[in-house]
C-alpha positions in Angstrom: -73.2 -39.5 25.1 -70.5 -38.0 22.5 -71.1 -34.6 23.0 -70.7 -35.3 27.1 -67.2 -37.7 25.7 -66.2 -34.4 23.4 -67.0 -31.7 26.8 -64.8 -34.4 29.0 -62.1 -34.6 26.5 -62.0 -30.3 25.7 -62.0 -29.6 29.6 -59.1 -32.2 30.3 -57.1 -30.2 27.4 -57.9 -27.1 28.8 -56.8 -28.2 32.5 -53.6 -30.5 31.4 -52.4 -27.3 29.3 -53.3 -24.7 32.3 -51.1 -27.6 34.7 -48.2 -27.5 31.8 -48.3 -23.3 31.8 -48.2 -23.5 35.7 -45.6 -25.7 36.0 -43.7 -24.1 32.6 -43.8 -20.6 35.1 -42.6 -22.3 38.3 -39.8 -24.0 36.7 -38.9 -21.5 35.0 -34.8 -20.8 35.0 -33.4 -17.5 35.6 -31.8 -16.1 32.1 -27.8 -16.0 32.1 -26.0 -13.5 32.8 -27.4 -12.1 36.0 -26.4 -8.2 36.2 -24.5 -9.5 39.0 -22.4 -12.0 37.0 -20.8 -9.3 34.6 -17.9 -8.4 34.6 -17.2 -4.8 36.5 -16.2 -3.4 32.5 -19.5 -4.7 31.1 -21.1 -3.3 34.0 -19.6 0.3 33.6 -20.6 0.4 30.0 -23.9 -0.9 30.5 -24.7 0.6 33.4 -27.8 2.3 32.0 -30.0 -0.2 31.5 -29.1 -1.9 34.6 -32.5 -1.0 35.9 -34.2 -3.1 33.7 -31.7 -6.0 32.9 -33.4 -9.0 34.8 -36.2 -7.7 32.5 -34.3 -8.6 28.8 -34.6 -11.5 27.4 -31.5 -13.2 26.2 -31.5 -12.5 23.0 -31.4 -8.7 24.2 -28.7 -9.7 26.2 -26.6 -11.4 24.1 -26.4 -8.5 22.0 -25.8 -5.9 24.7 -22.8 -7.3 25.9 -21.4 -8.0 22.5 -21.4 -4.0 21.9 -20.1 -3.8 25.8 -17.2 -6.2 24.3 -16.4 -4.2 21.2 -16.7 -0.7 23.4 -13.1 -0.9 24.5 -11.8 -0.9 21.2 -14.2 1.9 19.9 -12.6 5.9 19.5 -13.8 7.7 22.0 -16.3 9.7 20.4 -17.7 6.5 19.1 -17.9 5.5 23.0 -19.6 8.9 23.8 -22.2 8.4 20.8 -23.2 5.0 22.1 -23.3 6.1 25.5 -26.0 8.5 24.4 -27.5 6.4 22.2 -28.1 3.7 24.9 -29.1 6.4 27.4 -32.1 7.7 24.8 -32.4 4.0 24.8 -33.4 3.2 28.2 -35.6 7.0 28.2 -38.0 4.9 25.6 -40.9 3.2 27.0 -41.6 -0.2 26.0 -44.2 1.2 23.2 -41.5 3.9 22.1 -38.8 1.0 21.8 -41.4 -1.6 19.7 -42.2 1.6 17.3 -38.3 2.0 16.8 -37.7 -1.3 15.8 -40.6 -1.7 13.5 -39.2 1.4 11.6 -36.0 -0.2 11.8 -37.0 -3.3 10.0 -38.7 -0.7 7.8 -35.8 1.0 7.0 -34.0 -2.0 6.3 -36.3 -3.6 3.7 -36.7 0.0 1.5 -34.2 -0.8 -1.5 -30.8 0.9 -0.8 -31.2 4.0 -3.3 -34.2 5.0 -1.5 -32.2 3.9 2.0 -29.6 6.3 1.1 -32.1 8.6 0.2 -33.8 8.7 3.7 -30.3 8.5 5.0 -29.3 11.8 3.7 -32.6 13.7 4.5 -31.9 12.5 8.4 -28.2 14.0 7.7 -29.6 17.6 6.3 -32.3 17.6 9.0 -29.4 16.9 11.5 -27.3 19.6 10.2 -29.7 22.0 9.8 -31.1 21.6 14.0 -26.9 21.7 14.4 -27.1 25.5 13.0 -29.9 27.0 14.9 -27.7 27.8 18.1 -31.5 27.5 20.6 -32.5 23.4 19.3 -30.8 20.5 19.9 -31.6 17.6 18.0 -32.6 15.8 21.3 -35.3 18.7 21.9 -36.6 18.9 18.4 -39.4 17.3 17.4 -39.5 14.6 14.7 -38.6 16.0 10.8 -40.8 15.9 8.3 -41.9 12.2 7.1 -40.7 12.7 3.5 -40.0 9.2 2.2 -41.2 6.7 4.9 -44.0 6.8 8.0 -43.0 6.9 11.2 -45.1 5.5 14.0 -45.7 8.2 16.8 -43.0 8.6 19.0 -40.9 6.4 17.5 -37.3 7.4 17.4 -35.6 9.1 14.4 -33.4 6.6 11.9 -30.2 7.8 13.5 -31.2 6.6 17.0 -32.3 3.0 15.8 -28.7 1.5 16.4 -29.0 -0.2 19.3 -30.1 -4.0 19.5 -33.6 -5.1 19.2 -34.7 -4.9 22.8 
């Protein structure tokens, strides 16, 4: 008799939480701002990753359109680097973008002499790609991992800028 009371009672859980989930999906509002509700600025600048805006969460977002609010009052070769930073952005696939951040959270706990350290190793590996007229840094592949391990395919430190997606 208690084991048959305990079965009842598990499968009731198991259906009222499988109703809840249902319902949780059906219900379930549309995040804010639609692509269609920003503005025809926030548009232009983020027009890369329309494609997969209704995708983003709002966290995501939030923090793209505060860089698409501060992009007016960025130089322009500040606009241009973030324009290319968001297009290498949206080239990521989901995996490549989940690596990136993890190396980014990486980066950010090493302690800042070691930080630095990493930073100017990405600087002389840039500069170096810079001077051989046939390789851009875009078409190299990754430097050397000297100070800290880099998941594959994830995105060098200098193109970790862009929110957490």
């Amino acid at each position: 008799m208690a084991k048959t009371l305990v079965a009842v009672i598990i499968a009731l859980c198991l259906a009222f939480s499988a109703a809840a989930a249902q319902s949780a999906s059906k219900t379930k509002k549309p995040i804010k701002p639609a692509w269609s509700e920003l503005a025809p600025a926030q548009q232009k600048t983020l027009s890369v990753l329309a494609p997969e805006w209704d995708e983003m969460d709002s966290t995501r977002r939030k923090k793209w359109l505060e860089i698409a609010e501060r992009y007016p009052r960025m130089k322009p070769q500040e606009q241009e680097r973030l324009q290319k930073r968001m297009e290498a952005w949206a080239k990521l696939t989901p995996d490549q973008r989940r690596a990136a951040r993890e190396q980014y959270q990486r980066l950010q706990q090493l302690p800042p002499a070691k930080r630095r350290e990493v930073t100017t190793q990405w600087r002389n590996y840039q500069r170096s790609l810079a001077a051989q007229p046939d390789i851009s840094p875009s078409d190299a592949p990754p430097p050397p991992e000297a100070s800290i391990e880099a998941p594959a395919g994830a995105p060098a430190p200098a193109t970790l800028a862009p929110p957490a997606q």
